[in-house]
C-alpha positions in Angstrom: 3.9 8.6 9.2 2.6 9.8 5.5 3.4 8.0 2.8 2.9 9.2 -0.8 3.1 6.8 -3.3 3.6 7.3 -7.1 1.4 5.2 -8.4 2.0 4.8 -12.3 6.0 4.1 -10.8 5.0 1.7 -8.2 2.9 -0.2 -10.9 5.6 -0.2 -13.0 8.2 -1.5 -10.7 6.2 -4.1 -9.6 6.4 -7.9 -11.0 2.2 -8.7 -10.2 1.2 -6.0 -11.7 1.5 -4.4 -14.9 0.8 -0.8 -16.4 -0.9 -3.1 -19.4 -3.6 -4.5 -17.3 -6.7 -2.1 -17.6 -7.4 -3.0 -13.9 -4.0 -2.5 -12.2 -4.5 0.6 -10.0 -7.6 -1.2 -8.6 -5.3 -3.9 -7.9 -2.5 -1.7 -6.5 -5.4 0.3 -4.3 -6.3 -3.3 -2.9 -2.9 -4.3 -2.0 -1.8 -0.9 -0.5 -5.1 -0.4 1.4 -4.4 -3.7 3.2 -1.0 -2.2 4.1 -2.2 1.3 5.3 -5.3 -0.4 7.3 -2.7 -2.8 9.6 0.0 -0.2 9.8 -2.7 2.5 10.2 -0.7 5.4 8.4 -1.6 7.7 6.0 -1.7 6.8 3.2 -1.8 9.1 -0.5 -1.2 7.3 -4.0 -1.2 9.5 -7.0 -1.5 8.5 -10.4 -0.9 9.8 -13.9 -3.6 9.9 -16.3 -7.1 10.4 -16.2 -8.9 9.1 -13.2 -11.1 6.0 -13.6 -14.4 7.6 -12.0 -14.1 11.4 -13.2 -13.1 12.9 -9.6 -9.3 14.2 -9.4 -9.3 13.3 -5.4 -10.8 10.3 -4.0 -11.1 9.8 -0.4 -11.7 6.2 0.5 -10.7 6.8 4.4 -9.6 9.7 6.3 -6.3 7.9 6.1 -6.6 6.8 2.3 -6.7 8.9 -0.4 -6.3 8.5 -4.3 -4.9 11.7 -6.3 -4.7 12.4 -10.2 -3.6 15.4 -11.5 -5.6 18.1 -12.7 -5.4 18.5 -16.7 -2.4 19.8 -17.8 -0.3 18.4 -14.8 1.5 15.6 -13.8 1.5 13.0 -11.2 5.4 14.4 -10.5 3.5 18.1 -10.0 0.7 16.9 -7.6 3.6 14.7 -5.6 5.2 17.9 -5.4 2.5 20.1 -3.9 1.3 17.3 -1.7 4.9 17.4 -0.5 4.9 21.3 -0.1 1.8 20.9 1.9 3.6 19.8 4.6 6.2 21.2 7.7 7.8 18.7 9.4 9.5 16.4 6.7 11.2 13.6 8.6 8.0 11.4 9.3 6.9 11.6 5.4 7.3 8.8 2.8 7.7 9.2 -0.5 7.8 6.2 -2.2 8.8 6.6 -5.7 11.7 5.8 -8.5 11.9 9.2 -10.1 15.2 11.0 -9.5 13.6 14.2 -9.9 10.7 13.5 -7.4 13.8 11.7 -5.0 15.6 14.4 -4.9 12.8 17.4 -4.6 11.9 14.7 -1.4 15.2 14.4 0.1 15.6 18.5 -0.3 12.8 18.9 1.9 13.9 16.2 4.3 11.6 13.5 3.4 12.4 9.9 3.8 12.4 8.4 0.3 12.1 4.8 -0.3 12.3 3.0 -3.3 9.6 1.5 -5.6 11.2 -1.4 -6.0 12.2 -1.6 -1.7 8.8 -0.6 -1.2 7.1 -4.1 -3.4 9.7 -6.2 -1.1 8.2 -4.5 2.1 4.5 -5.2 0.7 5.9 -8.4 0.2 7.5 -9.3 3.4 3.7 -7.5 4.9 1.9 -10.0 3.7 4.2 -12.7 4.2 3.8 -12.2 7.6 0.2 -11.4 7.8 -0.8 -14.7 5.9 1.5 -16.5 8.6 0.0 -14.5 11.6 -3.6 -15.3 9.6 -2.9 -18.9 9.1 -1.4 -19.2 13.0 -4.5 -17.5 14.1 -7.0 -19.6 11.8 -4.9 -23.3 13.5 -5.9 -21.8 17.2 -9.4 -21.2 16.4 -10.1 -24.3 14.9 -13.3 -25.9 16.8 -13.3 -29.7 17.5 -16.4 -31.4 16.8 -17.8 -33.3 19.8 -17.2 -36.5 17.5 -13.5 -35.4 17.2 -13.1 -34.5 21.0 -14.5 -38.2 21.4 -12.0 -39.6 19.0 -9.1 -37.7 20.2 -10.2 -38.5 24.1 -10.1 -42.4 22.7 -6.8 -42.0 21.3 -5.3 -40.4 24.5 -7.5 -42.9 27.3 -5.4 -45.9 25.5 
């Protein structure tokens, strides 16, 4: 399942990040890469504005991708054609607040979810992940052979 993010709109709709902050679609690259690599889905996020290393498409991953509009478009035009790029609509994302972009998206029978749903399912992500993590990181933890000897103690008694 494909999602295409709007980038600028996600930033913008989310509280840890803000359009202000020189670094925030490296931050919003980091956070959405984390997602894509444990749900494995594709994954495109387009953003307004000039890109930050001079090259309009940036593959990261076969499943990752970062977009920017050529000059004289917008991130709403690449969305668009990204979205007219595809035939079978029902398994693609498009995660965005725009009304215009939502309902181009829902004409072609994409799922549209939004920006602001979309932070709270990051959210709830890594919720869980740092649970799973921590859970995982507790049944790992080695005993030194001083602690087995302690704990043996504790239990011969």
């Amino acid at each position: 399942m494909p999602y295409i993010i709007d980038g600028n709109n996600l930033i913008g709709s989310s509280p840890e990040v803000s359009l202000e902050d020189p670094d925030a679609r490296k931050k919003l690259i980091d956070i959405v890469r984390k997602f894509q690599e444990k749900k494995k889905s594709k994954v495109i996020i387009v953003f307004d504005g000039e890109p930050d290393n001079g090259y309009h498409r940036q593959l990261l991953t076969n499943k990752f991708n970062i977009v920017y509009p050529k000059m004289g478009n917008s991130a709403d035009d690449e969305i668009k054609k990204i979205l007219g790029s595809y035939t079978y609509f029902k398994d693609v994302v498009l995660v965005t607040s725009d009304r215009e972009l939502k309902t181009f998206a829902k004409k072609k029978g994409a799922k549209v979810v939004n920006s602001i749903e979309f932070n709270f399912e990051l959210k709830r992500f890594y919720r869980v992940q740092g649970a799973s993590e921590d859970k995982k990181k507790r049944i790992e933890a080695k005993l030194s052979d001083q602690e087995v000897d302690q704990w043996l103690k504790i239990f011969e008694d």
